[in-house]
C-alpha positions as a Markdown table, in Angstrom:
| # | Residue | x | y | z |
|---|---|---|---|---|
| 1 | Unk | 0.0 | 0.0 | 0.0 |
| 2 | Unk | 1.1 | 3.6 | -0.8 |
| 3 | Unk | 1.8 | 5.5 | 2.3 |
| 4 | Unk | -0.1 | 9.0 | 2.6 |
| 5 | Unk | 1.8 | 12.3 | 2.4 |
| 6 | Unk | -0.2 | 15.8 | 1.9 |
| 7 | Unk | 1.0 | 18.3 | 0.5 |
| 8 | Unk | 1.7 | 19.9 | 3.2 |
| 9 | Unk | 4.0 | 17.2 | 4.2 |
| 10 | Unk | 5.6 | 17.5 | 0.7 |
| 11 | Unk | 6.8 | 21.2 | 1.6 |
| 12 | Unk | 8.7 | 19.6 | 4.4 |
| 13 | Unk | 10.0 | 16.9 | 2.9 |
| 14 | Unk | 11.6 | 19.7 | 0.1 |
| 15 | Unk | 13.0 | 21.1 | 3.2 |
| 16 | Unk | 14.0 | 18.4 | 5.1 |
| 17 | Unk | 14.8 | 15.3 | 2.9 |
| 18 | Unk | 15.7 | 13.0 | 5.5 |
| 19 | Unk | 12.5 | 12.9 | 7.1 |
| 20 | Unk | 11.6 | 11.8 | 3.1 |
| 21 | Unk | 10.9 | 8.0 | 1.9 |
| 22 | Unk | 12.5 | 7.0 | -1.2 |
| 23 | Unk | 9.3 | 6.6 | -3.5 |
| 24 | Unk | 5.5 | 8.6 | -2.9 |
| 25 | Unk | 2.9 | 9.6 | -4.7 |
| 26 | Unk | -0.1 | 12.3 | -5.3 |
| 27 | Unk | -2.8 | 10.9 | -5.0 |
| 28 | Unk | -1.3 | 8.7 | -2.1 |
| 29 | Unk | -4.0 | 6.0 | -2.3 |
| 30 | Unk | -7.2 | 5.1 | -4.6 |
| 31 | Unk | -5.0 | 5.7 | -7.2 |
| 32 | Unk | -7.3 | 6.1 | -10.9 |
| 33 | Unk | -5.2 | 4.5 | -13.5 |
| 34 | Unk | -7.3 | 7.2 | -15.8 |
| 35 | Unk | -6.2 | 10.2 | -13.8 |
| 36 | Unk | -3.5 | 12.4 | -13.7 |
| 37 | Unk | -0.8 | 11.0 | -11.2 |
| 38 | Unk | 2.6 | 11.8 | -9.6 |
| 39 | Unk | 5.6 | 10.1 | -8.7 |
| 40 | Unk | 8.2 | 11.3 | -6.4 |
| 41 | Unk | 11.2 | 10.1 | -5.9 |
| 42 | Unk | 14.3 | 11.3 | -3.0 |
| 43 | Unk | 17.5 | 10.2 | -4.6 |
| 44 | Unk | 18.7 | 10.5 | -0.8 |
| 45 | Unk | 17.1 | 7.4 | 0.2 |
| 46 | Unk | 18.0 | 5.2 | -3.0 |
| 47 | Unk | 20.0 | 1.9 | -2.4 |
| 48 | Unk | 21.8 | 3.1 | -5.7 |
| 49 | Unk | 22.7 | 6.6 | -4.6 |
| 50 | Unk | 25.2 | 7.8 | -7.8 |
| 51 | Unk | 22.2 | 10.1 | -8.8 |
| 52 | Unk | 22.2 | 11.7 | -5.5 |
| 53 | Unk | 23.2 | 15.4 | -6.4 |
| 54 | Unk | 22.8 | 15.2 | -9.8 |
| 55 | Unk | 21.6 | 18.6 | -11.6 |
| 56 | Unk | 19.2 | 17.0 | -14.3 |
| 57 | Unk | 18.1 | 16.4 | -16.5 |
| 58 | Unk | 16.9 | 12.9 | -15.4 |
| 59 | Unk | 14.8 | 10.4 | -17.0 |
| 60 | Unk | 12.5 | 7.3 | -16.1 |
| 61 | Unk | 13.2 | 3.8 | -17.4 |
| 62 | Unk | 9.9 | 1.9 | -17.3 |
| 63 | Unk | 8.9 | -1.4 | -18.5 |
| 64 | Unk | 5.6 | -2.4 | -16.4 |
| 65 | Unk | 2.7 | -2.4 | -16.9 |
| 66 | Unk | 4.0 | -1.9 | -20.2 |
| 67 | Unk | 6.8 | 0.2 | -21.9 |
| 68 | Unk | 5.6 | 3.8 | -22.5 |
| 69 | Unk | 3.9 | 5.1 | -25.5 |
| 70 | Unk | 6.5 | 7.1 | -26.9 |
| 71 | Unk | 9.5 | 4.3 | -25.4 |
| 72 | Unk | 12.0 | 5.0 | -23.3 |
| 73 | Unk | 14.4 | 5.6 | -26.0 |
| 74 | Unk | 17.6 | 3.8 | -25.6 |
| 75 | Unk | 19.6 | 3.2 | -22.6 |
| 76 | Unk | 22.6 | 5.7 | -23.9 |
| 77 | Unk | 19.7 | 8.2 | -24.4 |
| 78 | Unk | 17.0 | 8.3 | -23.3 |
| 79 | Unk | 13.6 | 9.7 | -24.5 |
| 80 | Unk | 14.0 | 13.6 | -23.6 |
| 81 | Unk | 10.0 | 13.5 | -23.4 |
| 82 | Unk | 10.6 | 11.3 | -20.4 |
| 83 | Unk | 12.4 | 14.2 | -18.3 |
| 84 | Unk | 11.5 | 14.4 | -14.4 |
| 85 | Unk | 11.3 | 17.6 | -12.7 |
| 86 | Unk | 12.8 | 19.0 | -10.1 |
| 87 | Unk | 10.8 | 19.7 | -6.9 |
| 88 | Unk | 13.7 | 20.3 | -4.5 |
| 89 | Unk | 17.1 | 19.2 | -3.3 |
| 90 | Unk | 17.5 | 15.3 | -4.6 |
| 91 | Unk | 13.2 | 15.6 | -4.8 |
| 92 | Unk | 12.4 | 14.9 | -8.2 |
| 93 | Unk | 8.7 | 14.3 | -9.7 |
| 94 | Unk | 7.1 | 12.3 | -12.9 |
| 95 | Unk | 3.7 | 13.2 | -14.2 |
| 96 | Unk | 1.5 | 11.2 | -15.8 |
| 97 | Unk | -1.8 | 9.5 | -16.7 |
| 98 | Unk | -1.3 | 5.5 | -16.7 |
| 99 | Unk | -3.2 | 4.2 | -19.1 |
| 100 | Unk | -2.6 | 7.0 | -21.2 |
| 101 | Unk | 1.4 | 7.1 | -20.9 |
| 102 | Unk | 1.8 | 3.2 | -21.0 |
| 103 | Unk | -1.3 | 2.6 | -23.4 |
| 104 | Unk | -2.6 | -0.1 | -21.4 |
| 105 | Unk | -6.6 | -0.6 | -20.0 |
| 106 | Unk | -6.8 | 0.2 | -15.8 |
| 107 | Unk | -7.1 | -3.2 | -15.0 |
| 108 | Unk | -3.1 | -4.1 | -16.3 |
| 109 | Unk | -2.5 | -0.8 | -14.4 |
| 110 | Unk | -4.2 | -2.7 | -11.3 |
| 111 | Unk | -2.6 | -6.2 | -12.0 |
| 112 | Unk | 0.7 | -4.8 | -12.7 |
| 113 | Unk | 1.7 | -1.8 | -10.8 |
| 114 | Unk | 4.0 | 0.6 | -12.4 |
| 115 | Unk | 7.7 | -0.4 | -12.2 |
| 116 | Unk | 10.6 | 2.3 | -13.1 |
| 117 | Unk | 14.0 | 3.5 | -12.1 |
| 118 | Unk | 15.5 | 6.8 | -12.8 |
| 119 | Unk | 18.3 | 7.3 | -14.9 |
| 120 | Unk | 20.5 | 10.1 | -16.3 |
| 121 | Unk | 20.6 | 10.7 | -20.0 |
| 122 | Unk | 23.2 | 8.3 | -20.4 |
| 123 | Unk | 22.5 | 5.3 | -18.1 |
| 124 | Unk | 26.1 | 4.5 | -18.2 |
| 125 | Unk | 27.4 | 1.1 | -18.1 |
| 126 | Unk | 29.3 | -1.5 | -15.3 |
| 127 | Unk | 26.7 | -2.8 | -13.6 |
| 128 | Unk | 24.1 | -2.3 | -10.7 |
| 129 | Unk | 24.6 | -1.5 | -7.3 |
| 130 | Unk | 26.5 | -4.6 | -6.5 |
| 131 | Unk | 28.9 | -3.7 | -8.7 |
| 132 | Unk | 30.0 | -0.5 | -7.0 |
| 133 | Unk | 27.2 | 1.4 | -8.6 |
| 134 | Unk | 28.7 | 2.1 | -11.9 |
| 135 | Unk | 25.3 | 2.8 | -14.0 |
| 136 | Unk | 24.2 | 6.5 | -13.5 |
| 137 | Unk | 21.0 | 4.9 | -12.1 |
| 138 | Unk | 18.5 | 4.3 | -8.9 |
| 139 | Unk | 17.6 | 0.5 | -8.2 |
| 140 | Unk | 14.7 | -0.6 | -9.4 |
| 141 | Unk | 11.7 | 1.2 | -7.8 |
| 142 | Unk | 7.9 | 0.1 | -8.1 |
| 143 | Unk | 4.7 | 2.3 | -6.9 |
| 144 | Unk | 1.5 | 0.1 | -6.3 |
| 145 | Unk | -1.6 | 0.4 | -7.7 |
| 146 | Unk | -4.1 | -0.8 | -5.8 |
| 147 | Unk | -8.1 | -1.4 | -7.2 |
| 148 | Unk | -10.8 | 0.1 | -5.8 |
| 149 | Unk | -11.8 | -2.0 | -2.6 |
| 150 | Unk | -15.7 | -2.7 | -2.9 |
| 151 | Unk | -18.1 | -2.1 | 0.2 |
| 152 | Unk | -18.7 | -4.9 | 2.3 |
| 153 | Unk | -22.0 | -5.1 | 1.5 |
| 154 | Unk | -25.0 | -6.8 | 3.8 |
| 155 | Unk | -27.2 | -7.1 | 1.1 |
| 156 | Unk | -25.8 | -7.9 | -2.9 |
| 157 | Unk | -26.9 | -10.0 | -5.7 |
| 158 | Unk | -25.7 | -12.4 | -7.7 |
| 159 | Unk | -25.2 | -11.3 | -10.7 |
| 160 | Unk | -24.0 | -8.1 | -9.0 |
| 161 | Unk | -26.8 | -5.4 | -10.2 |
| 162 | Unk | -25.2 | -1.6 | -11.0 |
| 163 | Unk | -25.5 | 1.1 | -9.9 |
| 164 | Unk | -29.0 | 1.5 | -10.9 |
| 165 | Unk | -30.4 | -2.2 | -9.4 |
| 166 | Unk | -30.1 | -3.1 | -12.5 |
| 167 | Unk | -29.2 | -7.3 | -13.3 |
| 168 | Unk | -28.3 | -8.3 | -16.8 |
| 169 | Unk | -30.2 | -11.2 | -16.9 |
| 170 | Unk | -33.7 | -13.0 | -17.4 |
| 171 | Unk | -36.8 | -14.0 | -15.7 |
| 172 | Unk | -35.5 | -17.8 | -16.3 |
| 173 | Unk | -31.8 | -17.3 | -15.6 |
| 174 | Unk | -30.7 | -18.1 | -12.0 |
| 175 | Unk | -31.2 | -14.8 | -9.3 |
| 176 | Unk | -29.3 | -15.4 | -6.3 |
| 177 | Unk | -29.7 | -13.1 | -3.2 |
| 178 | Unk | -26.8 | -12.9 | -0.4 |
| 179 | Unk | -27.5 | -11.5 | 3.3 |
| 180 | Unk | -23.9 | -11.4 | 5.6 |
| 181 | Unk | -25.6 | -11.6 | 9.1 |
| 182 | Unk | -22.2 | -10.8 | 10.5 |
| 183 | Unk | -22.8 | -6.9 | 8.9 |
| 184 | Unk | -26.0 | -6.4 | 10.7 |
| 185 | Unk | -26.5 | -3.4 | 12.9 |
| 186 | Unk | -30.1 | -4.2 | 14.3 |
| 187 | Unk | -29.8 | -5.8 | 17.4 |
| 188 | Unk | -33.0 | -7.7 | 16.8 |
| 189 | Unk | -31.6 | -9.2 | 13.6 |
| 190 | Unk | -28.4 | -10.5 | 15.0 |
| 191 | Unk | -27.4 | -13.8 | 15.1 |
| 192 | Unk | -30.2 | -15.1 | 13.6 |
| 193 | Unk | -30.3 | -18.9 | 12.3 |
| 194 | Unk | -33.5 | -19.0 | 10.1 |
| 195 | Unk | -34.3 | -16.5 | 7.5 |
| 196 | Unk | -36.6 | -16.2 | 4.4 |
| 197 | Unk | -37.7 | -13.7 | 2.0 |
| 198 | Unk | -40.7 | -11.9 | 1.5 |
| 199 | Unk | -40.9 | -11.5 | -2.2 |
| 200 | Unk | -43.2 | -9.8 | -4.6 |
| 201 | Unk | -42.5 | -9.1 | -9.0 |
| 202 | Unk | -43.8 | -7.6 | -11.2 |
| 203 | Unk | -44.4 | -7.8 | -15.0 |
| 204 | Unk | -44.0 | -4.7 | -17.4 |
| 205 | Unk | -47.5 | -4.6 | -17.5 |
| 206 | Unk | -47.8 | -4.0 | -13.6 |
| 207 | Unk | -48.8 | -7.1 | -12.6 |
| 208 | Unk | -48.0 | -8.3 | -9.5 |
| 209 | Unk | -47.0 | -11.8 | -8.6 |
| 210 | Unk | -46.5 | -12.9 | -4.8 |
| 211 | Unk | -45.7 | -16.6 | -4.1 |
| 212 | Unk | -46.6 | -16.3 | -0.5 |
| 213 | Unk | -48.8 | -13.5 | 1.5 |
| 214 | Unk | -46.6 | -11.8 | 4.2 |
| 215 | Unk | -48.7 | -13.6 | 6.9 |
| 216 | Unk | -47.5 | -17.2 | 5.4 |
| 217 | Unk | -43.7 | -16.5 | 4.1 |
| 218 | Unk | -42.5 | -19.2 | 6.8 |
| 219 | Unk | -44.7 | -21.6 | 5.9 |
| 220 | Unk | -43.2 | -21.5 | 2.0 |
| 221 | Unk | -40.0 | -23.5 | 1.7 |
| 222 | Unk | -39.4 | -22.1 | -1.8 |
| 223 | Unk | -39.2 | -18.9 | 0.3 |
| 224 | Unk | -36.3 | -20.3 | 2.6 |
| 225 | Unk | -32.7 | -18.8 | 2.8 |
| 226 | Unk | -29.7 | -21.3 | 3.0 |
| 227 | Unk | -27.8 | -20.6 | 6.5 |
| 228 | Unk | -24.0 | -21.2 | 4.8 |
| 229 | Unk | -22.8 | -21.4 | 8.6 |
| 230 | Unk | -20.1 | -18.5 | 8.5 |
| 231 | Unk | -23.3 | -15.8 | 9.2 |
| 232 | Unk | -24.2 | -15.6 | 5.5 |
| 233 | Unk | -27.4 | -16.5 | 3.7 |
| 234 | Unk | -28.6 | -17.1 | 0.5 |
| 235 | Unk | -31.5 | -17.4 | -1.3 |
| 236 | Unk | -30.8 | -18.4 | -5.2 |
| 237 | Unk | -33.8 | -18.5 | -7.5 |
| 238 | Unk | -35.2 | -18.8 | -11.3 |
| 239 | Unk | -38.0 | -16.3 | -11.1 |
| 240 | Unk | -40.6 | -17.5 | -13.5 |
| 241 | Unk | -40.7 | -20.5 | -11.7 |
| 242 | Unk | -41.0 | -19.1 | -8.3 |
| 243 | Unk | -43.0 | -16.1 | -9.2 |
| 244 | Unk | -45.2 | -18.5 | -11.9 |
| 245 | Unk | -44.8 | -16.0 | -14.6 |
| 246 | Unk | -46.5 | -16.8 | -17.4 |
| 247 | Unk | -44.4 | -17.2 | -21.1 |
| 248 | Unk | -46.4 | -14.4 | -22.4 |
| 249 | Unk | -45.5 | -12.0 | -19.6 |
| 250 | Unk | -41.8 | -10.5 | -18.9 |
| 251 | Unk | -40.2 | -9.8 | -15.7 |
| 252 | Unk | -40.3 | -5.9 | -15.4 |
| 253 | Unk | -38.2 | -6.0 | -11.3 |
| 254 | Unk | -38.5 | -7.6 | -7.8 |
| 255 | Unk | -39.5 | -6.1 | -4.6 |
| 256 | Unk | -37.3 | -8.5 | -1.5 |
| 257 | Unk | -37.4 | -8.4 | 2.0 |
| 258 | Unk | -35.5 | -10.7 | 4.8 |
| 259 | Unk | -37.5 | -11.9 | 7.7 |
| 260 | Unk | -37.6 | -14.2 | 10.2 |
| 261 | Unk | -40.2 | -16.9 | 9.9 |
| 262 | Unk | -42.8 | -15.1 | 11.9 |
| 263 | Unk | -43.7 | -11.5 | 11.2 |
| 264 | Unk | -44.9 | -10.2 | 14.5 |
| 265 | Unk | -43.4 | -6.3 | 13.8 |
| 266 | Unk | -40.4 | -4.6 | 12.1 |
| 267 | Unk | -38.2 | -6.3 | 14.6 |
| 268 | Unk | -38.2 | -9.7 | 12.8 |
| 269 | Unk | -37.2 | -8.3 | 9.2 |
| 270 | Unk | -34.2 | -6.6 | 8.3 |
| 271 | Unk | -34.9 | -2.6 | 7.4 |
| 272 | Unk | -35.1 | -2.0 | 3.6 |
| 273 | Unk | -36.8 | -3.2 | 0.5 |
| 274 | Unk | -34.4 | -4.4 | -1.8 |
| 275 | Unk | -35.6 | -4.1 | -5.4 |
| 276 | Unk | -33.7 | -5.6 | -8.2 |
| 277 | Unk | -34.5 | -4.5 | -12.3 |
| 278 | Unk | -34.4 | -7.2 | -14.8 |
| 279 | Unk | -33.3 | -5.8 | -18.4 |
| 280 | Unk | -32.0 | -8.7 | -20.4 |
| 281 | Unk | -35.1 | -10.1 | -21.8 |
């Protein structure tokens, strides 16, 4: 993981370098492979450290997640696009947009990370660091790119619907429903062992389709979550079947709600109506 530093922080570190680390970047974390980022680099703190003091100009040498666009030139010169700038005393920063400067999609940016060193115009030749440092050259450096982490969601389908509760499927494809019990806030919904759903579709035409009435949920095993023993439940179903939709009707979206067997008030069910849009018919 990227550590954070503001910019704030950055102003010191300009100042102060030792209190720098060797590699940072801005953002720090949630990095957008899509968006503008930058790298910074304190040639202070590099294992290779023949750079240290170095006027410029100074170059990156990058081969992951892919080499750049316009290259890296060659090793004896490298691509003057390529140029970092100087920020401050052995502070030195490269600016770019990932997918846009390696040509790759986000998710190699995500897989990959983004490997580099930095180099002088002439990388030189004798050797790395073992060898006395004789390459006009930092050790090999990497900045991680980590994807976005999702929610831990107490309530998700399967397949996952977007952001609009929409699921790319149909009325006779499998619908699952998951419920984590371990995620659950109301006290009277915690550590439950028996769960089913109160369900109700519709057709495009407004029709409404209930297996069971609220008052007899418990008593309908179709309507029955699976306890999966960690805390989780799930309830996986083909909804013509379960909803007895007729052929000439289509699935327009579901109305769900978890309960406990018996419905005495809103104690027994957990709060919110999850609705779910079918739009692959």
């Amino acid at each position: 993981m990227k550590k954070l530093i503001s910019i704030f922080s950055l102003i010191l570190l300009v100042g102060s370098s030792s209190f720098a680390q060797k590699v940072w970047t801005e953002p720090a974390d949630n990095i957008d492979p899509a968006d503008t980022l930058k790298i910074y680099v304190d040639l202070t703190k590099m294992d290779c450290d023949k750079l240290v003091g170095n006027p410029g100009p100074l170059y990156i040498w990058t081969w992951m997640p892919g080499d750049p666009v316009n290259g890296n030139g060659s090793w004896n010169a490298s691509n003057t696009d390529n140029a970092w700038t100087n920020v401050g005393p052995d502070i030195w920063r490269f600016t770019m947009i990932p997918t846009e400067f390696y040509g790759v999609p986000a998710q190699d940016v995500y897989d990959k990370d983004i490997f580099f060193l930095v180099k002088a115009l002439d990388g030189g030749s004798g050797g790395d660091c073992s060898s006395a440092g004789l390459e006009n050259k930092t050790e090999d450096l990497t900045v991680a790119v980590d994807p976005p982490v999702a929610p831990n969601l107490k309530v998700k389908s399967f397949p996952a619907a977007d952001g609009d509760d929409i699921v790319y499927i149909t009325q006779k494809d499998i619908f699952s429903l998951r419920y984590d019990n371990n995620e659950e806030e109301k006290v009277s919904m915690q550590n439950v062992s028996d769960l089913f759903v109160y369900a109700r579709a519709y057709d495009t035409t407004g029709t409404e389709y209930k297996p069971a009435l609220l008052s007899q949920v418990g008593n309908n095993p179709k309507l029955q979550m699976r306890n999966n023993g960690d805390g989780t439940f799930t309830w996986s179903i083909q909804p013509a079947k379960v909803f007895n939709i007729p052929d000439t009707q289509v699935l327009d979206y579901v109305k769900l709600q978890i309960m406990k067997p018996k419905l005495t008030n809103s104690n027994d069910a957990v709060d919110g109506e999850f609705v779910y849009y079918f739009r692959c018919q």
